[in-house]
DRENGUMAR-737813 format. One record per residue (C-alpha): residue number from 1; residue in one letter; x, z, y. Coordinates in steps of 0.1 Angstrom, whole numbers, plus 5000, padded with zeros to 4 digits. Layout:
+-----+------+------+------+------+
! seq ! type !   px !   pz !   py !
+-----+------+------+------+------+
! NUM !    a !    X !    Z !    Y !
...
+-----+------+------+------+------+
REM end
This chain:
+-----+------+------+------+------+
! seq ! type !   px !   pz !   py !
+-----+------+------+------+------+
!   1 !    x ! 6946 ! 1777 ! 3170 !
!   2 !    x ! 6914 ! 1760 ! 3179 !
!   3 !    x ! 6878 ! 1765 ! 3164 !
!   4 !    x ! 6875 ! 1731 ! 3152 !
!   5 !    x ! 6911 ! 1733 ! 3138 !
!   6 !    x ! 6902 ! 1763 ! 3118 !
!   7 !    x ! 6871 ! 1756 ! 3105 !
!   8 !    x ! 6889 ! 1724 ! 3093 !
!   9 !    x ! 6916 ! 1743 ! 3075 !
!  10 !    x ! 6892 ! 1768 ! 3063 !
!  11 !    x ! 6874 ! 1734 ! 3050 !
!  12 !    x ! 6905 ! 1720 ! 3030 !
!  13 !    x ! 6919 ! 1752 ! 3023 !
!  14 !    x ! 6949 ! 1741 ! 3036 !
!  15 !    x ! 6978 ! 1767 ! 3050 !
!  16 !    x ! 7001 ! 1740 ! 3070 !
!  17 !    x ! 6976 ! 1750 ! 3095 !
!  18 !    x ! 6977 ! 1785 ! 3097 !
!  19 !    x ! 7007 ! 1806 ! 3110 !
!  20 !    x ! 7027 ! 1831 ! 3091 !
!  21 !    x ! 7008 ! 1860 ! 3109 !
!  22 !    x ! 6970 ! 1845 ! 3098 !
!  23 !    x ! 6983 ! 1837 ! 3060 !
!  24 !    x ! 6997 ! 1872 ! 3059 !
!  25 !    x ! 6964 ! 1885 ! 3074 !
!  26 !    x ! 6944 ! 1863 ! 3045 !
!  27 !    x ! 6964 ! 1874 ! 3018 !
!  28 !    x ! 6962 ! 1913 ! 3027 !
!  29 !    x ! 6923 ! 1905 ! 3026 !
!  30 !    x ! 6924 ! 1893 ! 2997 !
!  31 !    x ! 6948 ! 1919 ! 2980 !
!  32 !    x ! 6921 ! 1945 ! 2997 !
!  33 !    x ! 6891 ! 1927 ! 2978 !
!  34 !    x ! 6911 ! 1931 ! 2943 !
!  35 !    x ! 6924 ! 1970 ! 2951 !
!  36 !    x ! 6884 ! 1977 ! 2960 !
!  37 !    x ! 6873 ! 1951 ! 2924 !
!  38 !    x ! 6900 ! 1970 ! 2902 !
!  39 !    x ! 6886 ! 2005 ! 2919 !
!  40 !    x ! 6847 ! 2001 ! 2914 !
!  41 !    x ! 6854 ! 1983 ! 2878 !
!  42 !    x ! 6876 ! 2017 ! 2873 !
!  43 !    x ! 6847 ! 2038 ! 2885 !
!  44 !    x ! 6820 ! 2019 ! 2866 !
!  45 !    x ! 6841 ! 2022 ! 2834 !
!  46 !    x ! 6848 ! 2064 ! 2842 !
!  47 !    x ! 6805 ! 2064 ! 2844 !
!  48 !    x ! 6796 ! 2049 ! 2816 !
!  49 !    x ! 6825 ! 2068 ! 2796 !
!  50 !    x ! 6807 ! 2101 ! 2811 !
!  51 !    x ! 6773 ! 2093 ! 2807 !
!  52 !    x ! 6781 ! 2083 ! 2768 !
!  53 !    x ! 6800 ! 2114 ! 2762 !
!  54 !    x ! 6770 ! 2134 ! 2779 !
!  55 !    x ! 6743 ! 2117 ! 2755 !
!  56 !    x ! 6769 ! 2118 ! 2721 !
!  57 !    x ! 6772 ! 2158 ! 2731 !
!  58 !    x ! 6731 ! 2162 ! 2741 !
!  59 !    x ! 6725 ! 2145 ! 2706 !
!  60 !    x ! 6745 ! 2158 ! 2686 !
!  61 !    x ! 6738 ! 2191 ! 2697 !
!  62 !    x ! 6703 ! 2186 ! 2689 !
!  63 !    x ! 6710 ! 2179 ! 2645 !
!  64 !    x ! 6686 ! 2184 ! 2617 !
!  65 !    x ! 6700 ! 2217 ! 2612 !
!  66 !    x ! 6680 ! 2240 ! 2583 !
!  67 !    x ! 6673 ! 2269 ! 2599 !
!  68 !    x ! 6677 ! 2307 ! 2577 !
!  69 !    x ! 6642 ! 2303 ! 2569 !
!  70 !    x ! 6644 ! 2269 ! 2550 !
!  71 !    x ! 6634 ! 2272 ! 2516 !
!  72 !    x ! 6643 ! 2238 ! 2497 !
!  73 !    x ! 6609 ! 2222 ! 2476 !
!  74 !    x ! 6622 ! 2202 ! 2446 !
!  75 !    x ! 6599 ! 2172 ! 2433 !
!  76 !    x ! 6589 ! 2176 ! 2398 !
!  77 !    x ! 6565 ! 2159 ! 2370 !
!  78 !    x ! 6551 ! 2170 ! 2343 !
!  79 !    x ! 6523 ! 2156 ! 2318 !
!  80 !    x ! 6487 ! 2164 ! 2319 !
!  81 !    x ! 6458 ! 2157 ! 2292 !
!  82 !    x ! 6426 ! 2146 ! 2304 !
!  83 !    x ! 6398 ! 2154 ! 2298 !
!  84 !    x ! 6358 ! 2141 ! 2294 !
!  85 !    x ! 6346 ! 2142 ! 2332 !
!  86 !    x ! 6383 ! 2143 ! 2347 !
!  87 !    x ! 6389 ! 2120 ! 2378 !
!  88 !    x ! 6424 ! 2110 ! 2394 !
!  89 !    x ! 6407 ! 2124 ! 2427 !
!  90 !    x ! 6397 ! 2157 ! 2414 !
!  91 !    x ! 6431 ! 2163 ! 2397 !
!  92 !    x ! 6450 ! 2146 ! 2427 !
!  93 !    x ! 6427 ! 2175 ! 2446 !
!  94 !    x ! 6443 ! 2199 ! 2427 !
!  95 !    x ! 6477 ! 2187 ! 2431 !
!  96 !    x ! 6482 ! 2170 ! 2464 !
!  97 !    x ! 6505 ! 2185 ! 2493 !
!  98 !    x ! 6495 ! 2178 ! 2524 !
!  99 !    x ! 6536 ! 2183 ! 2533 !
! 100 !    x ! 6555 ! 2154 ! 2517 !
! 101 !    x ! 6527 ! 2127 ! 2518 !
! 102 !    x ! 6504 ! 2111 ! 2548 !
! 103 !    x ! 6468 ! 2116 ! 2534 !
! 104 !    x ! 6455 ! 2122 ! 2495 !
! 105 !    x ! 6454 ! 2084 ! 2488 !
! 106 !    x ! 6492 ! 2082 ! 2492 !
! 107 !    x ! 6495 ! 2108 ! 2462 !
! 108 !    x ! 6467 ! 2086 ! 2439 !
! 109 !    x ! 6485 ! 2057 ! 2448 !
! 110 !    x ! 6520 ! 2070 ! 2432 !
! 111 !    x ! 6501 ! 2085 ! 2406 !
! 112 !    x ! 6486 ! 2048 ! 2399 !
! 113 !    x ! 6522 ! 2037 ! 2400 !
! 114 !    x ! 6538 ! 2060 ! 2380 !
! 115 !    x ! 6516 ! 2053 ! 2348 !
! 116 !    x ! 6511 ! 2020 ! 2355 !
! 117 !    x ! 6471 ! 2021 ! 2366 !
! 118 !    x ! 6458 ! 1991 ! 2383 !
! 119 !    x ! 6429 ! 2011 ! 2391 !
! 120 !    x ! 6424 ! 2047 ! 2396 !
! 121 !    x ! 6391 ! 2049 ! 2376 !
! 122 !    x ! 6409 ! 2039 ! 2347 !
! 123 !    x ! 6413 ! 2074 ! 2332 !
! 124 !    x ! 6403 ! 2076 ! 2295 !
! 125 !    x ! 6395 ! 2112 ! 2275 !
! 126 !    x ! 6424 ! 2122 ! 2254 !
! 127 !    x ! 6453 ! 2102 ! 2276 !
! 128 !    x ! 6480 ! 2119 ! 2288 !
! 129 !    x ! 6489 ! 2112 ! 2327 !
! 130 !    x ! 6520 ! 2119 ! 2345 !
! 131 !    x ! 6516 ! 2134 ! 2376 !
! 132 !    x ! 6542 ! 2147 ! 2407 !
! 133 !    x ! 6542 ! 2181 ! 2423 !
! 134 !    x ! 6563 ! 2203 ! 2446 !
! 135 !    x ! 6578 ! 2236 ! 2437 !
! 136 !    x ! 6604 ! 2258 ! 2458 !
! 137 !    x ! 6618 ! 2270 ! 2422 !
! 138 !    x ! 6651 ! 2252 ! 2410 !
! 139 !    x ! 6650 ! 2241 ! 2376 !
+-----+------+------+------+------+
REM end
């Protein structure tokens, strides 16, 4: 077959101009391309199945597990008179834990929201405020 005949019926796609030798040739290129498609899809799916099995196992391995040392704090509140010259930041002072909030305002402002204070110098003698604390005891 000549150049300028192929190139024409590589143009039109057109097999009346090949022979049976060069459509046989085509179509066991193009069965190769699909074995090699179907083989690196095939090895793309097996990675990603192994690399998510690897990162489930690397994560789950690494849990919140308590260790034999854990001892459990319960949350608690109890009531608390106050008194001439008390201040929500000396008895917050008193009470705060540094583990289970950010910073000292964190435990005024649930103070303030537990007793319903829109500000935290509104402490009067004689009231009695409810106030949150920590305690490793169960009761």
């Amino acid at each position: 077959m000549s150049e300028a005949l192929t190139i024409a019926a590589s143009l039109y796609n057109d097999p009346r101009y090949f022979s049976k030798s060069e459509i046989r040739i085509r179509n066991n290129k193009i069965r190769r391309k699909n074995i090699v498609r179907r083989q690196f899809i095939s090895l793309m799916v097996a990675i990603s199945a192994l690399i998510f099995i690897i990162v489930f196992n690397l994560t789950s391995f690494n849990s919140d597990a308590q260790s034999d040392t854990y001892v459990p704090e319960y949350k608690y509140y109890k009531s608390i008179n106050i008194h001439p010259g008390d201040n929500l930041w000396t008895i917050a002072a008193s009470m705060y834990s540094a583990d289970h909030y950010d910073d000292i305002n964190d435990y005024i402002e649930e103070v303030c929201n537990i007793n319903n204070l829109s500000d935290a110098s509104d402490l009067i003698a004689g009231e009695t405020l409810v106030i949150p604390y920590y305690s490793t005891e169960f009761k």
